[in-house]
GUVEXMI-681462 format. One record per residue: residue in one letter; x, y, z of N, C-alpha, C, O, CB in turn. Coordinates in steps of 0.1 Angstrom, whole numbers, plus 5000, padded with zeros to 4 digits. Glycine has a CB too. Layout:
aXYZXYZXYZXYZXYZ...
//
This chain:
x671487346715672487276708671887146703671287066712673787246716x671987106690671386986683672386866688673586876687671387006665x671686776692672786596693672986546682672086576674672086446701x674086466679673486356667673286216670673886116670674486356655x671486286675670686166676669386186678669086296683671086086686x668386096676667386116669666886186683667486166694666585976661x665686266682664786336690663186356683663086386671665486466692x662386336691661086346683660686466681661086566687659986276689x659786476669658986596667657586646670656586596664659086626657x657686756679656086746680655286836669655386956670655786816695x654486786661654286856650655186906640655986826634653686926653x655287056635656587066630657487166633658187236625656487076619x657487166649657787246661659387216661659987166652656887186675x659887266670661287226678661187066685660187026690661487356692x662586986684662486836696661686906704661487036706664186776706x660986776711660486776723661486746733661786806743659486686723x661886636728663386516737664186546729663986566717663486326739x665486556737666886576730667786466739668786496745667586756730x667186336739667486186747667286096738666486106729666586136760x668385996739668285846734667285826739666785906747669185736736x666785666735665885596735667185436739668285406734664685606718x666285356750667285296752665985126746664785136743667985336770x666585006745665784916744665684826757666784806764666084846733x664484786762663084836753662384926757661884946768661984746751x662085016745661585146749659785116754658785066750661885256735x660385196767658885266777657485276766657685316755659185466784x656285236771655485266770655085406769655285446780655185206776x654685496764654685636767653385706758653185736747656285706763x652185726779650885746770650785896761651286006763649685736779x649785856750649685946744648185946738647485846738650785936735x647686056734646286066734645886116722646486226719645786136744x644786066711644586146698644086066692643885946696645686216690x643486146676642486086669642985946665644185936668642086166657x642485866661642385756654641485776645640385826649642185636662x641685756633640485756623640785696611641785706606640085876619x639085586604639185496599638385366597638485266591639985496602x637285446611636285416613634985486619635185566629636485336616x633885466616633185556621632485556636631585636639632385556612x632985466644633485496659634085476666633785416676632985486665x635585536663636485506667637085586678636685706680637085496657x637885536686637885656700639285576707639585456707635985666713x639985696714641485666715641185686734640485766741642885826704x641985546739642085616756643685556758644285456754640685536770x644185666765645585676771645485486778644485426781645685846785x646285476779646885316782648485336788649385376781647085206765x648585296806649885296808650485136816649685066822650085436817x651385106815652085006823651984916816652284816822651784956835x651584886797651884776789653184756786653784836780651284776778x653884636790655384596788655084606771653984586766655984416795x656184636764656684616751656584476744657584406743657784666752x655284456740655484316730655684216744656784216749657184316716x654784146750655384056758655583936755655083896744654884046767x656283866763656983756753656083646751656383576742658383686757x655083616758653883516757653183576744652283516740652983516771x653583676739652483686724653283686710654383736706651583866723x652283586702652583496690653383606676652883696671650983426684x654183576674654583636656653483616644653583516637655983556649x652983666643652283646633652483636618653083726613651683696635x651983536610652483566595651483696586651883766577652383406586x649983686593649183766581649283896587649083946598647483716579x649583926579650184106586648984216586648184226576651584196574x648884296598647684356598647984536597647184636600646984306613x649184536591649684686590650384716580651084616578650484736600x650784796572652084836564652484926567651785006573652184856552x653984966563654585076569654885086557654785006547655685086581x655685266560656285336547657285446554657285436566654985426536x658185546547658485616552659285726545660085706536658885566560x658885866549659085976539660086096545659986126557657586036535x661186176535662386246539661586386537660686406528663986226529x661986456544661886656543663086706547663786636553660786746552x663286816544664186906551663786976567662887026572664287026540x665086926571664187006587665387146590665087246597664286856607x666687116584667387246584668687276578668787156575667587266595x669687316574670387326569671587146568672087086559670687476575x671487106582671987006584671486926587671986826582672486996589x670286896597669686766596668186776584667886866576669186726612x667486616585666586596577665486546589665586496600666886506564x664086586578662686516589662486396586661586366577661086596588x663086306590662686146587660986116592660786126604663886016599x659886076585658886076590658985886589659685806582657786186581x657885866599657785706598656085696600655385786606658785616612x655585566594654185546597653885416596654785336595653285616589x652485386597652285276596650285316588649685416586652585186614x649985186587648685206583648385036590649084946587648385246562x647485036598647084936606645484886602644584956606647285006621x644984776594643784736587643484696601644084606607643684626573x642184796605641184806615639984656612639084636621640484996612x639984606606639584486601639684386613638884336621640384446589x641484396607641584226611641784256627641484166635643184116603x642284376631642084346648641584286652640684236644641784406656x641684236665640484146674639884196682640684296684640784036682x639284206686638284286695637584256707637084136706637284326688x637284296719636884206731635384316732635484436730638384186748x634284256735633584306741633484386750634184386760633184256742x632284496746632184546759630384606762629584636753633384666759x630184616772628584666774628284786765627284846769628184726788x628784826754628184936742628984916731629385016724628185096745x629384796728630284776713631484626720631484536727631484986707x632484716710633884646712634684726708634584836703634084526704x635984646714636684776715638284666711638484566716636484876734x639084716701640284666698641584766703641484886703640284636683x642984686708643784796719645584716712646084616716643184746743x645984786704647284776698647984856701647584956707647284776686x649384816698650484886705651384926689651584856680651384746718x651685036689652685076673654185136682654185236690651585266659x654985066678656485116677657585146666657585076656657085036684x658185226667658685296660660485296668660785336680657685426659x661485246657662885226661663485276647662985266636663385056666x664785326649665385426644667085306644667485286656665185596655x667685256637669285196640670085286635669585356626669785046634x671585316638672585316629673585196631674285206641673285446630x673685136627674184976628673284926642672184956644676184966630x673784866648673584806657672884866670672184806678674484766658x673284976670672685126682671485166673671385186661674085306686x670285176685668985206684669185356688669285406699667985116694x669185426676669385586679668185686684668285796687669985646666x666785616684665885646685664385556685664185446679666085726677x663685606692662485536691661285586698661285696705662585406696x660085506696658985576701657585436705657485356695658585716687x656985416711656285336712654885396721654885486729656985236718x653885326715652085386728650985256722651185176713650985636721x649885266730649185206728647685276726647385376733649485116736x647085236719645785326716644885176717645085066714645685436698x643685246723642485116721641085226711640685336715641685046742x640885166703639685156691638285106694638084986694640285066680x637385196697635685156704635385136692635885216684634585266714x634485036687633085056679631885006687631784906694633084966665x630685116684629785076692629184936685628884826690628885186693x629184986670628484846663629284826659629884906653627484836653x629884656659630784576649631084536641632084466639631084536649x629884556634629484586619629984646610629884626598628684626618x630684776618631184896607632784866608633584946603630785076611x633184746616634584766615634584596597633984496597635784726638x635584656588635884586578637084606572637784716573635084596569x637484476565638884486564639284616555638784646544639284346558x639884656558640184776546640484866550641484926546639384826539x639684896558639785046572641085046576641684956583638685016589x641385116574643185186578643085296588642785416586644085266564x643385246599644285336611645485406611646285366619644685256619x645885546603647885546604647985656617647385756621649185626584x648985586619649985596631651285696625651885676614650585426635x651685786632653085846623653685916634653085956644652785976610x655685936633656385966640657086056634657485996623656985886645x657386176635658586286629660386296641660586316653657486496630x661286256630662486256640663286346628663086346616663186086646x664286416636665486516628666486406632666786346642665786706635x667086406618668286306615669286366606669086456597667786176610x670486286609671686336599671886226585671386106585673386346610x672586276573671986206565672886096569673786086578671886256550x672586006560673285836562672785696559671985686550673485796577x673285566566672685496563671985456578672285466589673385406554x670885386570669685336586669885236582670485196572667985366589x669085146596667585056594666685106606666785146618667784866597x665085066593663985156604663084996606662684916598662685346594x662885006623661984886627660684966628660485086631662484796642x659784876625658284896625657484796630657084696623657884906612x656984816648655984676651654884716655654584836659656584576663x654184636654652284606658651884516666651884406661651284576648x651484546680651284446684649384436687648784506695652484446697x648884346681647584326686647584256703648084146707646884206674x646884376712646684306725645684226727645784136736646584376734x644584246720643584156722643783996717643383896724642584226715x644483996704644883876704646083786710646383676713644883876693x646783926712648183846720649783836706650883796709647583626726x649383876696649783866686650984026681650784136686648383836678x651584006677652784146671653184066659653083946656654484196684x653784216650654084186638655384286639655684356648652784206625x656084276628657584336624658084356610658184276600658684246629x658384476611658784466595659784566597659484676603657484506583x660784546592662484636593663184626576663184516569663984526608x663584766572664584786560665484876564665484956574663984826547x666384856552667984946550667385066541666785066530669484846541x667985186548667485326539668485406536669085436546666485436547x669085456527670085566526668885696526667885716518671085556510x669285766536668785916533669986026530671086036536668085976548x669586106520670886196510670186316520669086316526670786216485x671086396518671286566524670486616508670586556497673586646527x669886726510669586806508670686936498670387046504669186806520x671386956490672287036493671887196495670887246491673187016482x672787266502671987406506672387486494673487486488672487496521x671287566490670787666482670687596464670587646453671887806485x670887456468670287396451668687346454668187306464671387226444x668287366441666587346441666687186441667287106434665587426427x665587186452665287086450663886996456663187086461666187046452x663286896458661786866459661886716476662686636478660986766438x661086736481661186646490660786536483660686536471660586666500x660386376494659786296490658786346489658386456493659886206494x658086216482656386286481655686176491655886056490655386276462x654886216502653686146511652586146500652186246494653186226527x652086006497650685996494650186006507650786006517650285876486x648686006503647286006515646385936510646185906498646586146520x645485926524644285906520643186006521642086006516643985816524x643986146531643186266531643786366531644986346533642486286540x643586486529644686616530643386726530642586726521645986636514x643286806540642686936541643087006555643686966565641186916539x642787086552643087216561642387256572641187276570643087336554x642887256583642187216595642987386602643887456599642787026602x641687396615641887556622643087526627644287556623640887626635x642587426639643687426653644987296644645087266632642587336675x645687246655646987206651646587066650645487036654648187246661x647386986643646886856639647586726641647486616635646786866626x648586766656649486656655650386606655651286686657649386626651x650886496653651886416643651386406630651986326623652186286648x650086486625649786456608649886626605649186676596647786366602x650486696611650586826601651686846593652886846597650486946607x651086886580652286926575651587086567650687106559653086796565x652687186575652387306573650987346571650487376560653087336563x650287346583648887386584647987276580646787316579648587516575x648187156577647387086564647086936574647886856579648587056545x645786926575646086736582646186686566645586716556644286626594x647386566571647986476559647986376566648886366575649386506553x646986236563646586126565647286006553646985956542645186146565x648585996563649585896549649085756547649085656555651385866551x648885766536648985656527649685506532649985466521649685706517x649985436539651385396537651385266525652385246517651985346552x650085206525650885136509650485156499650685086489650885006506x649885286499649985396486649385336472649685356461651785426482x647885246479647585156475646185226469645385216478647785046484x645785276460644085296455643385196442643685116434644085476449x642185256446641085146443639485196440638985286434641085046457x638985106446637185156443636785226459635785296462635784976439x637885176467637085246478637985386483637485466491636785116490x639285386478639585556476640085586464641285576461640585626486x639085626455639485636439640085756437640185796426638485636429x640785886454641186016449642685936453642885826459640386186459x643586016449644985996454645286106456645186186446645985936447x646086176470646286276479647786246479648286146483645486276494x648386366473649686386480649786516481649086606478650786336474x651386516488651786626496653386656493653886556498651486606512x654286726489655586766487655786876491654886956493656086766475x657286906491657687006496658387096486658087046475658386976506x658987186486660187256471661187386484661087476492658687386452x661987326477663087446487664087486477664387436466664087366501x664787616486665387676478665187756463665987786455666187606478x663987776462663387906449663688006452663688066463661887936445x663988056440664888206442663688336443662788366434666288236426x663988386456663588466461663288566448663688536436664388506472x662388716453662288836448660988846441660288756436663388866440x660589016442659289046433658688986426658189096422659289106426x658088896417657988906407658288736396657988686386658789036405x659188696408659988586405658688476402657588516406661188556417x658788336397657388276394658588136396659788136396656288316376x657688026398658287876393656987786387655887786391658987786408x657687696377656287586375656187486378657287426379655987556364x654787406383655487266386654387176374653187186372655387206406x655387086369654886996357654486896363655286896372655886946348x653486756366653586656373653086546357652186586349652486666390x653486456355652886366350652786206353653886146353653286386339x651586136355651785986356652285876348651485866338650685946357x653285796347653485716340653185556345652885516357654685746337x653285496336652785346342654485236335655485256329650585286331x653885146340655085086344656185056335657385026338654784996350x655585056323656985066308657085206310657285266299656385006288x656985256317657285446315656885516304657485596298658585496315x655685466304654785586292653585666298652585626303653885506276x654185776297652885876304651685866299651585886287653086026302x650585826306649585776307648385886313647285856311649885666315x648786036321648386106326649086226331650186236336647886056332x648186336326649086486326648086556336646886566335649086586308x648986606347648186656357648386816349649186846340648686616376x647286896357647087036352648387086355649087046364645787126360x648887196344650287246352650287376358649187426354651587256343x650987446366651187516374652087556376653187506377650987496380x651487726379652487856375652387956384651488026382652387926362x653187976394652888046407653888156411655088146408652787936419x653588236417654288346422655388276437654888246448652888486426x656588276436657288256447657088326459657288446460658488266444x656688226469655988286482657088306491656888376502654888196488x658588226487659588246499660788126492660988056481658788196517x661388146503662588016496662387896497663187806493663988016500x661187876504660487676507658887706501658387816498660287606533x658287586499656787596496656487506495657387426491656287656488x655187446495654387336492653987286481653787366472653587346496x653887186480652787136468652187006470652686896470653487116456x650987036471649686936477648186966466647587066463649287006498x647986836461646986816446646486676455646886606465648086776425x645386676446644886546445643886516429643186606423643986526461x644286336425643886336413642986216413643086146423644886356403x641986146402641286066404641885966397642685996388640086086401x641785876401642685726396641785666386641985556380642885596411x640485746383639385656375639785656359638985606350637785736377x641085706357641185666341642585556340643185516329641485826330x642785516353643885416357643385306359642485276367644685446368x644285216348643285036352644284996361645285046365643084876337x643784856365645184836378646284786372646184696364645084726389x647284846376648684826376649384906382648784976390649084836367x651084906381652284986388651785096383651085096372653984956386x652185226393652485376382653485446392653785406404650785506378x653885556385655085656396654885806386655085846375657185576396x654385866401654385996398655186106401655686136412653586026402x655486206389656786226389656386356388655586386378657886166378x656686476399656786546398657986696396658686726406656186526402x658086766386658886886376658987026387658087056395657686936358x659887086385659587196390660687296386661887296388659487196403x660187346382660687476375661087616382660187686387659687496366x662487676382662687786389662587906375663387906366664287786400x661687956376661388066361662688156362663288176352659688186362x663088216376663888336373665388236374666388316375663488496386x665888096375667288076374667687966361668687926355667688016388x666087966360666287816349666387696357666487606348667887806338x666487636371667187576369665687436375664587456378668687626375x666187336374664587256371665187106384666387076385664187176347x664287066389664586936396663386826393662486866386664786966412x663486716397662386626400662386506409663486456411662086596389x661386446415661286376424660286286419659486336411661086446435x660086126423659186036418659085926427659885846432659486006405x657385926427657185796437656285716431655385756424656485816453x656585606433655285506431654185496439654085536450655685386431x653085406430652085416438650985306432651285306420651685566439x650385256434649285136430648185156426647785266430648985046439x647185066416646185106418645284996414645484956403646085216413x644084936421643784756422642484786420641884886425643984646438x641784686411640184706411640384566412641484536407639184786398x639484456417638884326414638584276404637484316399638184296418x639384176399638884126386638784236371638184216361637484086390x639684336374639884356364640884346352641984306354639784416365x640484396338641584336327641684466323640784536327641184216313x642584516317643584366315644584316319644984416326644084336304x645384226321646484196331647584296335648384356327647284086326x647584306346648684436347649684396362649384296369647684626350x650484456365651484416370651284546382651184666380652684406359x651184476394650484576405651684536422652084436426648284516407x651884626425652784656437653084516442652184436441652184746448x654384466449654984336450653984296461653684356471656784326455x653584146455652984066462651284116462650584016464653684066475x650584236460649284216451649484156435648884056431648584356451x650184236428650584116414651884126413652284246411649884136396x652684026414653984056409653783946396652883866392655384016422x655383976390655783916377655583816386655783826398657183936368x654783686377653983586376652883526388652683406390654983496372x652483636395651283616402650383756397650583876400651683606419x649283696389648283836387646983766393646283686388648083896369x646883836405645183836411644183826404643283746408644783936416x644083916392643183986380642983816375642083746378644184126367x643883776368644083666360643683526367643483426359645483666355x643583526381643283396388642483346388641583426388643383396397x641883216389640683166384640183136398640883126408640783036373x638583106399638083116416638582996421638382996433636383136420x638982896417639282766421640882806422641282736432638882626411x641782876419642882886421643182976432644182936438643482916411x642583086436642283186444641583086456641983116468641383316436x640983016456640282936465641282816472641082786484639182866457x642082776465643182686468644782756471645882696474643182586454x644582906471645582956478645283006491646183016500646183056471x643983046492643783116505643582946514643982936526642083246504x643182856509643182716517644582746529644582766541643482546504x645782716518646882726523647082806533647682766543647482746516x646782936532647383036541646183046551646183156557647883176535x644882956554644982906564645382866574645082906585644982866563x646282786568647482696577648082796582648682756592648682606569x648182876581649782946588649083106592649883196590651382956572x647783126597647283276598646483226614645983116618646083356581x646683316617645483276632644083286629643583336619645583396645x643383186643641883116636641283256637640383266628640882946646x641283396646640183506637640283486626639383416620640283666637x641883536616641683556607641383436592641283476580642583636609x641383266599640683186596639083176593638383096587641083126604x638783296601637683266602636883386591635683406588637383256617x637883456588637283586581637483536565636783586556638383756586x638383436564638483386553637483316548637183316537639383336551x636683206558635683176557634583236556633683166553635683126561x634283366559633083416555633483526543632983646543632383476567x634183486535634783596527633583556512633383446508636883566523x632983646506632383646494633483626481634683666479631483786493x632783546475633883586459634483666456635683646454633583606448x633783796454634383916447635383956461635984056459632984056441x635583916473636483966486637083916485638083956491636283976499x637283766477638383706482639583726475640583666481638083586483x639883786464640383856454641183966461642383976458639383896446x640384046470641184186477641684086490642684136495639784356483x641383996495641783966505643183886504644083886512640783906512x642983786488644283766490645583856486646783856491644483656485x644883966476646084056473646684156487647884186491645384156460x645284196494646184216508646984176516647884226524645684226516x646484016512647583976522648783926521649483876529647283916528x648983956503650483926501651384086498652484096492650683796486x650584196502651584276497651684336511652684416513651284366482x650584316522651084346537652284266539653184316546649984316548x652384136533653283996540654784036532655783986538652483806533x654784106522656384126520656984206530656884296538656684206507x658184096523659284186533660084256526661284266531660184116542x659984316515660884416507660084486500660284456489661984376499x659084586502658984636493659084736478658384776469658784636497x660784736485661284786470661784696460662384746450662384886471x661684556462661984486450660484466444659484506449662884346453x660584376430659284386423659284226431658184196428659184416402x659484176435659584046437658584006453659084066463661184016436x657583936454657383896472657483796476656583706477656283926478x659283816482660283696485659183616496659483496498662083756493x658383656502657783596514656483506508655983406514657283716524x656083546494655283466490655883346479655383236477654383556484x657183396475657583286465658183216476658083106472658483316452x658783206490659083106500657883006505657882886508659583196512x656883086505655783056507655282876500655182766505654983186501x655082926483654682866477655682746476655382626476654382936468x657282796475658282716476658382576491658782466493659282826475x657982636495657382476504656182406506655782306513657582486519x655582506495654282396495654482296483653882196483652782476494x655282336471655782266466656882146469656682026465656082336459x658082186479658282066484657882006498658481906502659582056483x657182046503655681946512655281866502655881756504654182046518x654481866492654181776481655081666475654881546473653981856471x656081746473656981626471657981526477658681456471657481656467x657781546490658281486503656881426511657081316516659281606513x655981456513654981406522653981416513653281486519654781486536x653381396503652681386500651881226495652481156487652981476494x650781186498650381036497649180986488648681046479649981006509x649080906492647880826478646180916475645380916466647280616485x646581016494644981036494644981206494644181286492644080966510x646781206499646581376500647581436495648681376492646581436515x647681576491648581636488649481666497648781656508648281736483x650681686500651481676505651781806519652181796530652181646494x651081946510650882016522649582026527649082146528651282146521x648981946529647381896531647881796545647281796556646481776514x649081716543649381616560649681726569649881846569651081476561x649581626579650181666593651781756592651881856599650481506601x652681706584653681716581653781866572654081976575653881596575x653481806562653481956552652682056559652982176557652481946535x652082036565651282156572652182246584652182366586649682086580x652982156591654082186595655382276589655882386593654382096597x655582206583656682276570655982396561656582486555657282126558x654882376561654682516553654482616560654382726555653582526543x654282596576654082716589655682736593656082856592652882646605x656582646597657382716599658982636588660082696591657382736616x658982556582660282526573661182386579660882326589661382676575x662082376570662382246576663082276592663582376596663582176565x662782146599663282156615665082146612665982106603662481986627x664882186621666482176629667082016626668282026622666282206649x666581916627666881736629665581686629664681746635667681676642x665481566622664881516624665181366628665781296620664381556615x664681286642664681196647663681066640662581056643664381246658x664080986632663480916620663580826629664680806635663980896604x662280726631661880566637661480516627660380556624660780536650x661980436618661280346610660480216618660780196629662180296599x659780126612658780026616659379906625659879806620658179976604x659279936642660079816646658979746655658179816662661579846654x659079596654658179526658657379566675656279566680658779396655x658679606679658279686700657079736698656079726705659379856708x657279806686656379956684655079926676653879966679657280076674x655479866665654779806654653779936647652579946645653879666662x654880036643654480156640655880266641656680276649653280176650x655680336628656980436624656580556630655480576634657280466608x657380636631657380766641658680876633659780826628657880716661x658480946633659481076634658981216646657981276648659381136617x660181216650660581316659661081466647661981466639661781246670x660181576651660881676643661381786656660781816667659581756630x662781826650663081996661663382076660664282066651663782046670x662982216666663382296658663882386671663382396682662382346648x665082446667666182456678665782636682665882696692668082416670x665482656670665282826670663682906674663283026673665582866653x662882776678661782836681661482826693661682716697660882806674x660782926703660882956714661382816724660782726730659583026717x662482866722663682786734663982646729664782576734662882766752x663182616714663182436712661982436711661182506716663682316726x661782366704660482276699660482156696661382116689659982326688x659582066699659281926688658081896685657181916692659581796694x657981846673656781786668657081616668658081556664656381846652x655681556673655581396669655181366658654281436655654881306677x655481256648654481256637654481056638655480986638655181356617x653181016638653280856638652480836628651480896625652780776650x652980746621652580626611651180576613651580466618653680506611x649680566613648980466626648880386614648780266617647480516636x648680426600648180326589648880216584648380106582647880406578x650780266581651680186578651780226564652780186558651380046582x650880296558651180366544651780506542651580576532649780386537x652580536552652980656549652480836553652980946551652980616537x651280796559650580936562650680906576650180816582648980966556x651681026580651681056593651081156600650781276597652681076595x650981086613649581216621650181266633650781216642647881146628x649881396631650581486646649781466661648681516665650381676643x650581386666650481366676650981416689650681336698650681286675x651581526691652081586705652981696698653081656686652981456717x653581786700654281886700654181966718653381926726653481966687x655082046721655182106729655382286728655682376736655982026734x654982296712654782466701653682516712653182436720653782456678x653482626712652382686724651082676712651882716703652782886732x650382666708649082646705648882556696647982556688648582756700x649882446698649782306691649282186701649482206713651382256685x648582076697647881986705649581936716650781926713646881836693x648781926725650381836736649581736743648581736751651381966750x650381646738649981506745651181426751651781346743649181396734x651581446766652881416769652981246771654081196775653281506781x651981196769651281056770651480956758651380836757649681096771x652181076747651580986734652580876732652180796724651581076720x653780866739654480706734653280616739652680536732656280656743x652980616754651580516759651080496749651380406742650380556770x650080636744648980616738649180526721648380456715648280766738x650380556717650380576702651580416697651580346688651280776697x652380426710653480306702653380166713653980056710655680386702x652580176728652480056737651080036731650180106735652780076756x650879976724649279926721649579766718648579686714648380016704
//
């Protein structure tokens, strides 16, 4: 007897569990490929608490998620979930034959407020040489659950152990039923690989096939094939019976731009596949969505299904309009000049941990281009709007940092101050000392009520012109100087 509630899938088997998931969900080892790099190697990991609370939120995001519908039976659907984790930016701790990076991927399922499901493990990642690990390299991670249709929200976290660091990313999904015995097409999983493997493949099989998803469905120079995979149900049976499937690419004013080969097949049953792959090399960068036709020959009767999908070269023209937050309406990468691209990655700086400070600094020209488009379309938080609310928030306080703290010598998110406000937003109150002779020096107290348990920043005047310097905070990886009225206002 089926629950209505989520249960995992082992491959494309029967539940394994037919149990909630309670929060926070168990660690629970699990063992298997990782691949993504060329020495990469998975060991079972048990007794890691879930995200512990001593490790940081991070802003530069080191994963994307996605997530794709099938049919699993007359009444429920196969909700698939993934992640794609840039093997890059991990951190990595030494060891006597390489290094080795050790992340945690969870997976949560809501219907309002109740966590109807979930799944969490930890895998650690060897390279002998650390050389071959670069940003780009994608790790995915994937969960299969049978669900009823409705409305969700699906949570998605990463937690880097080595650095101490986790990330989060959660949306609202309507998943539609299926109706029984009308034709019709699943979502479509892009990849980055698809072939046919003896033995069984996982949490990446789909019907005999390893299917390595995509999740930000993102191609380029360094995978110029694009791999997908669909499903088709309900074709009408019998001898003889045939269906076609039409696929064509369009780009983002919706003019077909690319005609995949079409296809005309003998009906193998009342479900079937459809898995192609095509070259992106006559696609310049921009949006596209691929739409694929299907045709029942013996009923007439036709459906279709369409996904988007990206496609980024560096520095190329001509301007095109590429997945939210690599180019959105009025940010084009392509179009950016190296001093402008140079003076955005400054910024986010400020607000990314010092590895990945430090990767920015050894970034070449032509990288720094893919590095900032990575890292604003990992950093959205909606990927279905064209818009990346997290980058225009972004920019939006570095504009008013400038115009509130900004001084004779510096730009305004360049102080002590703005550098503050562009990491985490205006405080809670601010405690304003203007210039009194006791002190013979101005001060502001900043707080912020919502960050672990309370926060304050000091900021003092030392010059008398207006540029204030951070002097003490009690933020966990901010300077603390519990000394500083002595040091800074009894002189």
């Amino acid at each position: 007897m089926k629950l209505n509630m989520l249960s995992r899938i082992c491959g494309h088997a029967l539940p394994c569990l037919l149990v909630a998931f309670l929060v926070p969900v168990s660690v629970r080892a699990l063992q298997g490929e990782v691949t993504g790099g060329q020495q990469a190697a998975t060991a079972q990991e048990e007794g890691v608490d879930v995200l512990a609370a001593s490790f940081e939120r991070v802003a530069s995001k080191f994963f994307t998620a996605d997530h794709v519908v099938f049919r699993y039976d007359d009444d429920y659907l196969q909700l698939e979930l993934f992640v794609s984790i840039d093997r890059g930016i991990l951190a990595t701790k030494p060891l006597d034959e390489g290094v080795q990076a050790r992340y945690q991927v969870s997976f949560r399922v809501f219907d309002g407020e109740n966590q109807l499901g979930g799944d969490s493990w930890v895998r650690s990642d060897f390279s002998a040489d650390p050389s071959t690990r670069r940003v780009g390299q994608k790790i995915p991670e994937l969960v299969k659950y049978p669900i009823l249709p409705g409305k969700y929200r699906l949570e998605f976290e990463v937690a880097d152990l080595v650095a101490e660091e986790y990330q989060l990313e959660s949306y609202p999904v309507e998943l539609k039923a299926f109706q029984a015995g009308e034709l019709a097409v699943s979502d479509i999983i892009f990849a980055s690989r698809i072939e046919k493997v003896q033995g069984p493949a996982g949490e990446f099989d789909h019907s005999g096939l390893l299917v390595l998803p995509n999740a930000e469905r993102l191609y380029g120079v360094a995978n110029p094939r694009a791999f997908y995979y669909a499903e088709i149900y309900n074709l009408t049976g019998g001898q003889g019976n045939r269906y076609r499937v039409d696929r064509r690419i369009h780009n983002q004013e919706g003019r077909v731009v690319k005609t995949l080969a079409e296809r005309e097949r003998d009906v193998p049953g009342a479900s079937c596949v459809d898995v192609d792959a095509f070259s992106i090399a006559t696609l310049q960068t921009g949006t596209y969505t691929l739409e694929i036709e299907v045709t029942d020959l013996a009923s007439g009767k036709q459906t279709t299904v369409e996904r988007t999908f990206w496609v980024f070269r560096p520095g190329e023209e001509p301007r095109a309009t590429v997945r939210a937050g690599l180019v959105d309406p009025g940010f084009d990468v392509a179009a950016m000049s190296e001093s402008e691209i140079d003076l955005e990655l400054e910024m986010i700086m400020l607000i990314v941990p010092p590895r990945v400070k430090n990767q920015i600094k050894s970034l070449e020209a032509a990288s720094k281009r893919v590095f900032l488009a990575s890292f604003w379309v990992s950093n959205d938080p909606d990927s279905t709007t064209r818009a990346n609310e997290f980058r225009e928030a972004f920019l939006q306080r570095a504009k008013e940092a400038n115009q509130q703290y900004g001084t004779f010598r510096r730009q305004g998110w360049k102080t002590d101050r703005g550098r503050v406000y562009l990491m985490i937003g205006a405080p809670s109150n601010i405690e304003d000392h203007p210039y009194e002779e006791d002190t013979n020096r101005s001060y502001q107290i900043w707080e912020y009520d919502y960050i672990e348990g309370g926060v304050i920043f000091v900021f003092v005047d030392r010059t008398g012109f207006g540029d204030f310097t951070q002097v003490h905070s009690n933020k966990l990886g901010e300077p603390n100087n519990p000394s500083w009225i002595e040091l800074e206002l009894r002189r």
